[in-house]
C-alpha positions as CSV (number, residue, x, y, z in Angstrom):
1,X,-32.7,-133.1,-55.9
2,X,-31.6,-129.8,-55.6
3,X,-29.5,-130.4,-52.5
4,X,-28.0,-133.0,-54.3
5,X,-27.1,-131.7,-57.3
6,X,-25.2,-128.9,-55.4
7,X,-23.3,-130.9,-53.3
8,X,-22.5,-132.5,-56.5
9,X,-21.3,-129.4,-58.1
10,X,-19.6,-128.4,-54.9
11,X,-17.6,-131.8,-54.3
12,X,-16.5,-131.6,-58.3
13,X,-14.9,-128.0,-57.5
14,X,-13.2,-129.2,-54.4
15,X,-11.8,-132.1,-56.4
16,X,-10.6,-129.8,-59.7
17,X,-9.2,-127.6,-57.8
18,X,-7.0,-130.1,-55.6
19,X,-6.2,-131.7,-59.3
20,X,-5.1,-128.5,-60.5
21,X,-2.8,-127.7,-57.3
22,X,-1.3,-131.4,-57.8
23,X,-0.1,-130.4,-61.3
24,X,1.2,-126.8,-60.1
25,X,3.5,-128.8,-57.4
26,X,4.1,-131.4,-60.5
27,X,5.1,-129.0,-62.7
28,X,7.3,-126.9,-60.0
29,X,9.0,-130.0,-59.7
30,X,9.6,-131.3,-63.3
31,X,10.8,-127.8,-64.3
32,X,13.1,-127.7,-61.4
33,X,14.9,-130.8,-62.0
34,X,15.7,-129.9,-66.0
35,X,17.5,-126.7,-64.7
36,X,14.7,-123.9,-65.1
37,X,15.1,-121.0,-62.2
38,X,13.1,-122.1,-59.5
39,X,12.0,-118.6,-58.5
40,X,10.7,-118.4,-61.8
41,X,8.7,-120.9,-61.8
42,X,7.2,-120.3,-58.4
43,X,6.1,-117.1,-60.0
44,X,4.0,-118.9,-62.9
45,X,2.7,-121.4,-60.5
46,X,1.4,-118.4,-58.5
47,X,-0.4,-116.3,-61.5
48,X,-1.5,-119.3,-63.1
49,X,-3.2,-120.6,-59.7
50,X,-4.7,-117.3,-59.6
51,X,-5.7,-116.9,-62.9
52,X,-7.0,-120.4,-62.7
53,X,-8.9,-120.3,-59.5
54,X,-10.9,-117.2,-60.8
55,X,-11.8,-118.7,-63.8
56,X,-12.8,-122.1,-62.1
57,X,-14.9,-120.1,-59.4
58,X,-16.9,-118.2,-62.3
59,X,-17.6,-121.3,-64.1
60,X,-18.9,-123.3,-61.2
61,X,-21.0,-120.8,-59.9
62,X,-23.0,-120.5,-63.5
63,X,-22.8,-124.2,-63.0
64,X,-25.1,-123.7,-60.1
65,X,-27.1,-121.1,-61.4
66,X,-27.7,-123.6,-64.2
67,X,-28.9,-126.1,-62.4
68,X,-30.8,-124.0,-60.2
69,X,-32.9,-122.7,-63.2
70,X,-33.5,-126.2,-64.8
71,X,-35.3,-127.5,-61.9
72,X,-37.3,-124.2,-60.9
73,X,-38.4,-124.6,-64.6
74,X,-39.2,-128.2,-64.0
75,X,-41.5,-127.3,-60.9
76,X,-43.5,-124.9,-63.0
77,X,-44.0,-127.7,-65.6
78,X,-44.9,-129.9,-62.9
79,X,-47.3,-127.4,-61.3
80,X,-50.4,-127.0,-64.3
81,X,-49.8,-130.8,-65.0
82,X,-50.8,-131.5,-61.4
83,X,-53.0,-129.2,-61.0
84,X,-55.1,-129.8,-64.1
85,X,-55.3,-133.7,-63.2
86,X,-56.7,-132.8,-60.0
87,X,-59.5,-130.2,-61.2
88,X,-62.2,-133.4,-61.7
89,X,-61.3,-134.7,-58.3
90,X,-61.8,-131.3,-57.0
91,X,-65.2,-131.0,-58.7
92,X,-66.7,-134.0,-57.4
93,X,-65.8,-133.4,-54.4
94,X,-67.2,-130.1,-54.0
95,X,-70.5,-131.8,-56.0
96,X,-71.1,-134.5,-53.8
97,X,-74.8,-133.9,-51.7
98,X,-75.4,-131.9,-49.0
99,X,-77.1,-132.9,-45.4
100,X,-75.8,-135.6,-42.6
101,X,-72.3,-137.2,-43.7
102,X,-71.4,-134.8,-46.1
103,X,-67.7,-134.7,-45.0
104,X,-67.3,-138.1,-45.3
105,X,-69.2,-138.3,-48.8
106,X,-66.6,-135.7,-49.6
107,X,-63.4,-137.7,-48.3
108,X,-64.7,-140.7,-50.2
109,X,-65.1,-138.7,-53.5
110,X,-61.9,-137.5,-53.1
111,X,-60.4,-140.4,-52.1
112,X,-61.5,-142.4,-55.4
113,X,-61.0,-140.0,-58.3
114,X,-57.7,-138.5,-56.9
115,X,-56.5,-142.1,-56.9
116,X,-57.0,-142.2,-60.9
117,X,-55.6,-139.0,-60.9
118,X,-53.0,-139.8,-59.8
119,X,-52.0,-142.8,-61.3
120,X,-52.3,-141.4,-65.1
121,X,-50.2,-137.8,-63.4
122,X,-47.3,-140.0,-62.2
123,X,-46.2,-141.5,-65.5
124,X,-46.6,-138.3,-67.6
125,X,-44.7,-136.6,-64.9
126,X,-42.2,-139.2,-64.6
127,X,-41.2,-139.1,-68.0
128,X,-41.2,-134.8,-67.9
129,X,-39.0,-135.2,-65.1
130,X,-36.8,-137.7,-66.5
131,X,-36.3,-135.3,-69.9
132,X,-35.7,-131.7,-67.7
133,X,-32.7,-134.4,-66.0
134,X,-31.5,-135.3,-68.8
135,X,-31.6,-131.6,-70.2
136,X,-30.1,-130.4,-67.0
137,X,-27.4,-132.8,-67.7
138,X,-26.6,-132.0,-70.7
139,X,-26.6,-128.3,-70.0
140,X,-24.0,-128.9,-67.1
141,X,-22.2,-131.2,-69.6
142,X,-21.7,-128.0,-71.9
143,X,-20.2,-126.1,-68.9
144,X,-17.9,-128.6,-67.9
145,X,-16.3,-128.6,-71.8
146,X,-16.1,-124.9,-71.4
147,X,-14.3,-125.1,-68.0
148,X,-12.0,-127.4,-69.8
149,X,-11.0,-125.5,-72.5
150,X,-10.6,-122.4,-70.2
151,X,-8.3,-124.8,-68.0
152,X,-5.8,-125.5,-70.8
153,X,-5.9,-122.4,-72.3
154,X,-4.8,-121.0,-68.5
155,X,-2.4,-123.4,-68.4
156,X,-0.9,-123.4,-72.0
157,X,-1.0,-119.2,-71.0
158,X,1.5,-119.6,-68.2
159,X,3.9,-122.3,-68.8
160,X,4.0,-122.9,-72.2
161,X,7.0,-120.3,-73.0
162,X,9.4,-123.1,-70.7
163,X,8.2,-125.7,-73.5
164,X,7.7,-123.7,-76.4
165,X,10.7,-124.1,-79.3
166,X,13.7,-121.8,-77.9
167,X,15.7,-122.0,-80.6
168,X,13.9,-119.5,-83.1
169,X,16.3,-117.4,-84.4
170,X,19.3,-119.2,-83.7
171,X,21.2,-121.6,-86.1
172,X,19.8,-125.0,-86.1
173,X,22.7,-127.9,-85.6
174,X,23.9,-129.1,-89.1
175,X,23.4,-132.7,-88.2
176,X,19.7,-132.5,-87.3
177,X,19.2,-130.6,-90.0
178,X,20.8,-133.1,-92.3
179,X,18.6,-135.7,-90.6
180,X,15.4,-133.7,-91.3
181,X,16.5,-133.4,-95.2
182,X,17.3,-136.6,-95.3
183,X,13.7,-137.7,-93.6
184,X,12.2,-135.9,-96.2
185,X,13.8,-137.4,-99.1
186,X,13.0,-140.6,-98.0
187,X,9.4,-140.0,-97.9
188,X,8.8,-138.1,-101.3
189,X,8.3,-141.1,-103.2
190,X,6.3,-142.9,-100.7
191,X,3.7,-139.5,-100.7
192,X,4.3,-139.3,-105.0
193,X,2.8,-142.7,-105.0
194,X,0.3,-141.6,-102.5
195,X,-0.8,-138.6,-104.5
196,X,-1.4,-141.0,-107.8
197,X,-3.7,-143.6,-106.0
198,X,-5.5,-141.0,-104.3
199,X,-5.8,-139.5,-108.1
200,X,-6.8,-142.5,-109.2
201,X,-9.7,-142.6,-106.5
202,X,-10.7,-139.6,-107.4
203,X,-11.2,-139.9,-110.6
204,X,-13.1,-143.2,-110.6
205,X,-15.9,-141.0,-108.8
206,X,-15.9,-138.2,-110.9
207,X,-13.5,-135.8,-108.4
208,X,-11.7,-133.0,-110.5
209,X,-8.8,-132.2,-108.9
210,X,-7.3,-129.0,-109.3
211,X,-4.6,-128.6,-110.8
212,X,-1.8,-126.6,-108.5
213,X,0.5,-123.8,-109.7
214,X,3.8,-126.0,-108.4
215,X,4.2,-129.2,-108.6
216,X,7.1,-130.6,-105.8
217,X,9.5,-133.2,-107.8
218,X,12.5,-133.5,-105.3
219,X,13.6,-132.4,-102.6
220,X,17.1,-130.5,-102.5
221,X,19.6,-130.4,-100.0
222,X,21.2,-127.3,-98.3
223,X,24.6,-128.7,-100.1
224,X,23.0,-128.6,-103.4
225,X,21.3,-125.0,-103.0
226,X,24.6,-123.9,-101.6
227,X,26.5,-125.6,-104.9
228,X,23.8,-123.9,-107.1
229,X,24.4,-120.5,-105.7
230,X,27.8,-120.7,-105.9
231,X,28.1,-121.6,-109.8
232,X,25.5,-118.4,-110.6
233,X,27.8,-116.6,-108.1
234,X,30.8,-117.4,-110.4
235,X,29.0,-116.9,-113.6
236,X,28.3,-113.5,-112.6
237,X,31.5,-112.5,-110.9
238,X,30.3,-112.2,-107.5
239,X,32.5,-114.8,-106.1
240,X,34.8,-113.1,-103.9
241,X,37.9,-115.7,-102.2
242,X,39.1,-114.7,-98.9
């Protein structure tokens, strides 16, 4: 089982590794044919393969120190459990009368007790062995969720500034903005209505719900905050025309 379980663990390395070099050359490519410096991004496929390939390597071998572990810890369950059944069998065989045909009486003896030794030792072990398995699994279950996360967060590291919002800092074009106003317009009195059936939910089991400091109403466009400021500008005489 051991053999096996390495290989396993050996063949699943091989094959996330080649996964991960398939989205490199993916990425290299989709990033190249939108425009983006392809220089650049032969750069971040570099450090992120490195970056990457260290992490991967780390995880898999505690993988197989994992594993390793589980079923050295299974042996030594395995080991009093065996060797317990077998201490009647070794009595009577060590019992059995002295004098002409002792080795045989001694074969025999052990022959028949080991027998119902062993029958009762396989079940109980059987089902030990089938638990540390299923522990083992688990544990290497646990390790691959951690290799995942470590995968994306290497990944998100590297390349998301290429797909992260660029436009921070610069103004935003007046018709998607309109369209975003407009969006939310649309849906404030779909999410009022909302807000009263989930108060009315609430109350019918006995839910408080506290009560917030602001209230939204409406939703006001950059026109109408522009035409507000404009009449307080002129009612305090800091319009100026140019």
């Amino acid at each position: 089982m051991d053999g096996a379980v390495r290989n396993l663990i050996n063949e699943s390395e091989r094959q996330v590794v080649g996964l991960l070099a398939d989205v490199d050359r993916k990425l290299l490519n989709g990033f190249c044919d939108v425009g983006v410096d392809r220089a650049r991004i032969i750069s971040m496929v570099n450090i992120s393969s490195s970056n990457r390939s260290n992490a991967i390597r780390t995880r898999f071998n505690l993988m197989r120190e994992v594993a390793t572990e589980n079923q050295r810890e299974l042996s030594r369950s395995l080991l009093p459990k065996v060797q317990q059944s077998m201490r009647q069998s070794y009595a009577n065989t060590m019992n059995v009368p002295s004098g002409t045909g002792k080795f045989n009486r001694m074969k025999s003896a052990m022959h028949s007790t080991s027998r119902i030794a062993i029958d009762g030792l396989f079940e109980e072990c059987m089902k030990e062995l089938l638990d540390a398995i299923e522990k083992m699994v688990q544990n290497l279950g646990d390790q691959i969720d951690l290799l995942k996360d470590t995968i994306s967060k290497s990944l998100s590291s590297i390349y998301s500034i290429l797909w992260e919002d660029q436009n921070t800092g610069k103004t935003a074009d007046p018709a998607y903005v309109q369209k975003v106003l407009a969006c939310r317009a649309a849906y404030l009195p779909i999410l009022t209505e909302l807000r009263k059936k989930f108060d009315e939910v609430m109350e019918d089991m006995g839910i408080c719900r506290p009560t917030p400091d602001i209230e939204l109403e409406a939703v006001e466009t950059w026109e109408q905050a522009y035409a507000k400021k404009k009449q307080e500008a002129i009612a305090n005489g800091n319009l100026v025309e140019l």
